[in-house]
C-alpha positions, 0 to 999 in steps of 0.5 A: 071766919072760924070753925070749931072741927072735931073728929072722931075715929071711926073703926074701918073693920067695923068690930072694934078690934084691930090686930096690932100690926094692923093698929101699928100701920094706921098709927104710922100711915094715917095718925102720926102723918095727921097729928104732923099736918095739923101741928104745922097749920098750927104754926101757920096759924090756920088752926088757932087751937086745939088738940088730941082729947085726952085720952081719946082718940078724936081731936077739937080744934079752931079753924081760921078760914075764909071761907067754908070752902077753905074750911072743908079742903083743910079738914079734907086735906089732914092724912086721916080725913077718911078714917074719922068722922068730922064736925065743922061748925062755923063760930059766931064771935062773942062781940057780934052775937052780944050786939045782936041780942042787945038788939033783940033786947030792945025790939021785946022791951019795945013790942 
């Protein structure tokens, strides 16, 4: 299955404002640990695509997973799971839904 998972950061001090030491501990504790993470399950092909929004400071991406189960331990399991607020949202492929709505087509040409 796949999931399209998007994260937001989330301001842990609740105000907006870091202190740039602060800041600079949770780029090389949380962020820069994460972007590594999702990289390498990027060359493991687990994520198929996706990136860093541009300019922003949240991330989409395309999961290939098994199960949701597997989906919630790989989101769980990136370094900066509990400083981002996270989207997971299991995609229907373009081929089946297309089947499907031929299908709901003829059901109303019918009634």
């Amino acid at each position: 299955m796949q999931y399209l998972v998007t994260s937001e950061w989330i301001d842990p001090m609740g105000n907006g404002a870091f202190a740039p030491k602060d800041f600079a501990e949770a780029i090389d504790h949380a962020v820069v640990p994460s972007l590594d993470a999702l990289a390498k399950l990027t060359e493991q092909k687990k994520i198929l695509a996706g990136g860093v929004l541009s300019g922003q400071r949240n991330t989409a991406f395309i999961v290939d997973a098994a199960s949701n189960d597997e989906a919630t331990e790989l989101v769980q399991g990136i370094p900066f799971w509990a400083l981002c607020k996270w989207k997971v949202t299991p995609l229907e492929s373009f081929e089946h839904h297309a089947a499907f709505a031929g299908q709901v087509a003829e059901t109303l040409k019918a009634a």
